[in-house]
C-alpha positions as CSV (number, residue, x, y, z in Angstrom):
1,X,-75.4,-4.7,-52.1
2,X,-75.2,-4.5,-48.5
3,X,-76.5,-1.4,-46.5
4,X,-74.6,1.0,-44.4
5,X,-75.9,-1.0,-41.2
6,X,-74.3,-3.7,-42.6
7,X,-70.8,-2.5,-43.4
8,X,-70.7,-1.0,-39.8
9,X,-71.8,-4.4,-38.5
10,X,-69.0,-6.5,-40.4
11,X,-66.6,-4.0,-39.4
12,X,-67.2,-3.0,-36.1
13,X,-69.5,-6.3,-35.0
14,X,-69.2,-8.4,-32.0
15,X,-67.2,-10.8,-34.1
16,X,-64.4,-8.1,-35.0
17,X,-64.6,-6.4,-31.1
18,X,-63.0,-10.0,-29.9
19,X,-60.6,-10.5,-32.0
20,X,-59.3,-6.6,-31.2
21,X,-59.5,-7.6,-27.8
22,X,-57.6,-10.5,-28.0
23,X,-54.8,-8.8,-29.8
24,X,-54.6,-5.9,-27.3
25,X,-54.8,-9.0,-24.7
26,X,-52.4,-10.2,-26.2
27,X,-49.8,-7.4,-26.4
28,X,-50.2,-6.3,-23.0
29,X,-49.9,-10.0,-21.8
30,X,-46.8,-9.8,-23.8
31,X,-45.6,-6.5,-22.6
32,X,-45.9,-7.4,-18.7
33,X,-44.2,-11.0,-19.8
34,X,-41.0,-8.7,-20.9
35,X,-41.3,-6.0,-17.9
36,X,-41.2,-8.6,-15.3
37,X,-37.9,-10.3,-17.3
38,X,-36.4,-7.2,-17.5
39,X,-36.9,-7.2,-13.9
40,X,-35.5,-10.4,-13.0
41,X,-32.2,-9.8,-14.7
42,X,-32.0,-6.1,-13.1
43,X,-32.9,-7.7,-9.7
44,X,-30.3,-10.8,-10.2
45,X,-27.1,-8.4,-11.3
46,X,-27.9,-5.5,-8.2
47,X,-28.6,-8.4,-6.0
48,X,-25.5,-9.4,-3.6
49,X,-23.8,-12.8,-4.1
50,X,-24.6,-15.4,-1.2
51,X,-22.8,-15.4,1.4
52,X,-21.2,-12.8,3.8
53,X,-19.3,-9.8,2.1
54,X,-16.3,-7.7,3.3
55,X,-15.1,-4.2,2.9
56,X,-12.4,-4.4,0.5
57,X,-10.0,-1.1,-0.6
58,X,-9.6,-1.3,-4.6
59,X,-7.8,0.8,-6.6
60,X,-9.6,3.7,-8.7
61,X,-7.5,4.1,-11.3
62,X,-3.6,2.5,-12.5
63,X,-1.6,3.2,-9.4
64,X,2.6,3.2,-10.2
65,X,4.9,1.8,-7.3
66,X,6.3,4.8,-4.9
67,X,2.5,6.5,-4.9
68,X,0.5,6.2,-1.7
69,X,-3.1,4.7,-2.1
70,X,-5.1,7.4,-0.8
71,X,-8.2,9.9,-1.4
72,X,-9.5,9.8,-4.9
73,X,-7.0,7.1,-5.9
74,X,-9.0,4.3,-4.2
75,X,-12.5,3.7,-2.9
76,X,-14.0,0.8,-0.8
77,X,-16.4,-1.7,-2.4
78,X,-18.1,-4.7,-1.2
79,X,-16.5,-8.4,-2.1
80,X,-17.7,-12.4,-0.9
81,X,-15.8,-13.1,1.9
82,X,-14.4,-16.3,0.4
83,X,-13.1,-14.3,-2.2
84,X,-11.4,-10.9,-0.4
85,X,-7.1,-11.6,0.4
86,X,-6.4,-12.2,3.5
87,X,-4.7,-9.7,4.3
88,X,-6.5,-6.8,2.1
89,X,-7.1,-3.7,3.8
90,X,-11.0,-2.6,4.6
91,X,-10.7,1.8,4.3
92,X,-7.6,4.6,3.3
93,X,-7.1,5.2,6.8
94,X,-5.2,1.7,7.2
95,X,-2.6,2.6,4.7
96,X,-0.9,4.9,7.2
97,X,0.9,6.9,4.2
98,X,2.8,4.0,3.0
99,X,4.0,4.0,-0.3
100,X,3.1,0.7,-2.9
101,X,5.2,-1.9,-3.7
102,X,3.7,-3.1,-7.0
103,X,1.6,-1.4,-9.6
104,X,-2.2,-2.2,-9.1
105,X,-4.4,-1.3,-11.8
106,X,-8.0,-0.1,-11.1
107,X,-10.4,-2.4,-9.5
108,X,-7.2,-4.6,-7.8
109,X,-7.6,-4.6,-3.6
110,X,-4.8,-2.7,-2.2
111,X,-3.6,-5.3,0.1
112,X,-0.8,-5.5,2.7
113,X,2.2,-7.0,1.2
114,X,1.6,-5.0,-1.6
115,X,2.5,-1.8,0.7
116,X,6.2,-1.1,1.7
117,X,7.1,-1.5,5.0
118,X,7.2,1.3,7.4
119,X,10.0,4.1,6.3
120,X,12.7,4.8,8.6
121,X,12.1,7.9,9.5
122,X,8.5,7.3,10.2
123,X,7.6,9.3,13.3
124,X,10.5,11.5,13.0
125,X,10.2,15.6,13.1
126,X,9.7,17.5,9.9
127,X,13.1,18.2,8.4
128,X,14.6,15.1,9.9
129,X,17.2,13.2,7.7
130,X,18.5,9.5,7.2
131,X,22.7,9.5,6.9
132,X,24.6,6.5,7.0
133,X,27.8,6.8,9.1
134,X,30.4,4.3,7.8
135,X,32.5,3.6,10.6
136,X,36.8,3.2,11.0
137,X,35.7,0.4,13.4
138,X,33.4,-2.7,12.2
139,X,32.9,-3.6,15.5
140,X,31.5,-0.1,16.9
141,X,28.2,-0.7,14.8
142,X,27.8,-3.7,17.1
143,X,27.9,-2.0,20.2
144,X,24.0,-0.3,19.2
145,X,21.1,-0.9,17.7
146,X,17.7,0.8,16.1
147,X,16.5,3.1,19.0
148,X,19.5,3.9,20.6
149,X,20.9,7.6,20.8
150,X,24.5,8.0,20.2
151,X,27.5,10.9,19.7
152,X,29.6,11.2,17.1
153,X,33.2,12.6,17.7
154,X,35.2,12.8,15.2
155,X,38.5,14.6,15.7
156,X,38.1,17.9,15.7
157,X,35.4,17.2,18.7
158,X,31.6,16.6,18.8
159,X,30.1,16.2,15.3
160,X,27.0,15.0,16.2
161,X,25.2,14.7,19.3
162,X,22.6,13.1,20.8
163,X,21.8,11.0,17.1
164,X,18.6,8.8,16.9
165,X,19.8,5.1,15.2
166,X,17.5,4.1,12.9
167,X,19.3,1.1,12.0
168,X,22.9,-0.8,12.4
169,X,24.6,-2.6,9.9
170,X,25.7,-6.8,10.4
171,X,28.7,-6.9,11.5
172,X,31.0,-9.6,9.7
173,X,33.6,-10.2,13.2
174,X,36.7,-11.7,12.9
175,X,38.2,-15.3,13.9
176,X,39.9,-13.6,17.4
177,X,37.2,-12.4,18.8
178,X,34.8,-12.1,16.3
179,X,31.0,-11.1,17.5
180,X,29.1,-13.6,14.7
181,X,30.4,-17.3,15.5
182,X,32.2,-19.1,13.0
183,X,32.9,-16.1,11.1
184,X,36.5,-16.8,9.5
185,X,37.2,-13.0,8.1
186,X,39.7,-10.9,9.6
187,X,38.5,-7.0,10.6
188,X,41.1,-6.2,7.7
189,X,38.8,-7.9,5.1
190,X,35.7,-7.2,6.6
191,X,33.3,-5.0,4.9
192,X,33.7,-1.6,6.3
193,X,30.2,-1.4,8.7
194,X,28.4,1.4,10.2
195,X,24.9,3.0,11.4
196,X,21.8,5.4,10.3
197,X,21.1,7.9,12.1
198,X,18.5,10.7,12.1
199,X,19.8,14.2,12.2
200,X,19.1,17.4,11.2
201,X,20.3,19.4,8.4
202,X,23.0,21.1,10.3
203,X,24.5,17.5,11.7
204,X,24.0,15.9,8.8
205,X,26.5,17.9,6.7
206,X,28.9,17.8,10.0
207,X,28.9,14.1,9.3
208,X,29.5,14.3,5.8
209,X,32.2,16.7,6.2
210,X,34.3,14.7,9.1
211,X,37.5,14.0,7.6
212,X,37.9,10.9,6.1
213,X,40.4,7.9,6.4
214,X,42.7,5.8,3.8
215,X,39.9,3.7,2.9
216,X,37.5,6.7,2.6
217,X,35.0,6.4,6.3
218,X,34.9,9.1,8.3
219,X,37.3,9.0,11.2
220,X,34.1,9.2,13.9
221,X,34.0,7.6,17.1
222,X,30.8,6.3,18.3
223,X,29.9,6.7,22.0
224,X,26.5,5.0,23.6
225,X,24.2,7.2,25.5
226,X,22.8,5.4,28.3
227,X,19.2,6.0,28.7
C-alpha cells in the first residue's frame, strides 16, 4: 500500500495543481467572456441611435381631447431627427394652454395639429364672455370684423357698449345688391347672420334679454366704433 507521502502527492501533486488551475482558468476566462457581453448589450441599448436627435414633448400618460398637455401629463425625451413630426413641439411651454384635439396615449409626441386652435377669448380679461348676437339685419354683420369694437342698441337704448368682436358670421347677400357675388338668395331666405362679441356678465345678459323679433333675433342695432 502506498504511504501517506504518497496519497498527499497523488492528490495534491504537481499533476493535480494544473489541472485546478486550468479549471479556475477556465471559469474566470469564462466569467470576464460574459461580463464584457453583458456589457456590450447594456452599452448598445443606452447608446444613442446615429444620427442627430431632437427634443420631442410625449405624452406621460392617456391624455382625453379637451385636456391641456401640461406639467406631469407630459415630459420631453430625445428622438432621431429623421424620425420626430414636423411639426412636434420641443417643451410644455409651447403648448400655450391649448386644449388637445385627439386623444394621445403615453409615449405619442404632442404635436401641433393635434392642439386646438387658439380660443376666442384668448387674451381676454378674467370673467370675459363669448355671446353670439344674431342680428334683424344679415347685412349689418358685414359691416365688421374680428377686432372691431361695436354698440349694441337695441330699443330701449344702449345695450351694450363698446363690445370687442371676436368673430363675424358670412354673410349670404342677396341678388340686388348682394355683398358675396353671384349669390342668388334673397335677404328674406337668407340665413339670419350676426357677430361674437366679448362682454361682461352684466352686458351679456343685456343682450340676451333685448327683446326679440318675429323670427326670434334680438331687435339690436349695430353701430361701428371708429378707432
Amino acid at each position: 500500500m502506498p504511504g501517506l507521502g504518497g496519497l498527499v502527492g497523488a492528490l495534491f501533486g504537481p499533476g493535480r495543481r494544473r489541472a485546478w488551475r486550468r479549471r479556475v482558468l477556465r471559469r474566470v476566462v469564462a466569467a470576464l467572456c460574459a461580463v464584457t457581453a453583458v456589457a456590450g448589450v447594456l452599452a448598445s441599448v443606452r447608446a444613442p441611435a446615429s444620427g442627430p436627435t431632437v427634443a420631442v414633448l410625449v405624452a406621460s400618460q392617456r391624455l382625453a381631447v379637451g385636456q391641456i398637455p401640461s406639467g406631469s401629463a407630459v415630459h420631453v425625451v430625445r428622438w432621431p431627427q429623421n424620425l420626430a413630426p414636423s411639426d412636434v413641439l420641443d417643451s410644455a411651454s409651447r403648448v400655450g394652454g391649448r386644449r388637445l384635439s385627439a386623444v394621445l396615449s403615453a409615449g405619442e409626441p404632442v404635436t401641433e395639429h393635434r392642439l386646438s386652435t387658439s380660443a376666442l377669448l384668448d387674451g381676454q380679461p378674467v370673467g370675459t364672455v363669448a355671446v353670439h348676437v344674431a342680428l334683424a339685419d344679415p347685412a349689418a354683420s358685414a359691416m365688421v370684423s374680428a377686432g372691431d369694437r361695436v354698440d349694441l342698441v337695441g330699443p330701449g337704448g344702449t345695450v351694450a357698449r363698446g363690445v370687442l368682436v371676436l368673430r363675424s358670421d358670412d354673410f349670404s347677400g342677396s341678388s340686388s345688391g348682394g355683398l358675396v357675388p353671384g349669390a342668388a338668395t334673397s335677404p328674406r331666405s337668407a340665413e339670419p347672420a350676426g357677430i361674437v362679441v366679448a362682454a361682461g356678465h352684466e352686458s351679456a345678459e343685456a343682450i340676451a334679454r333685448a327683446p326679440v323679433d318675429a323670427l326670434g333675433r334680438p331687435s339690436l342695432t349695430l353701430l361701428l366704433r371708429a378707432g
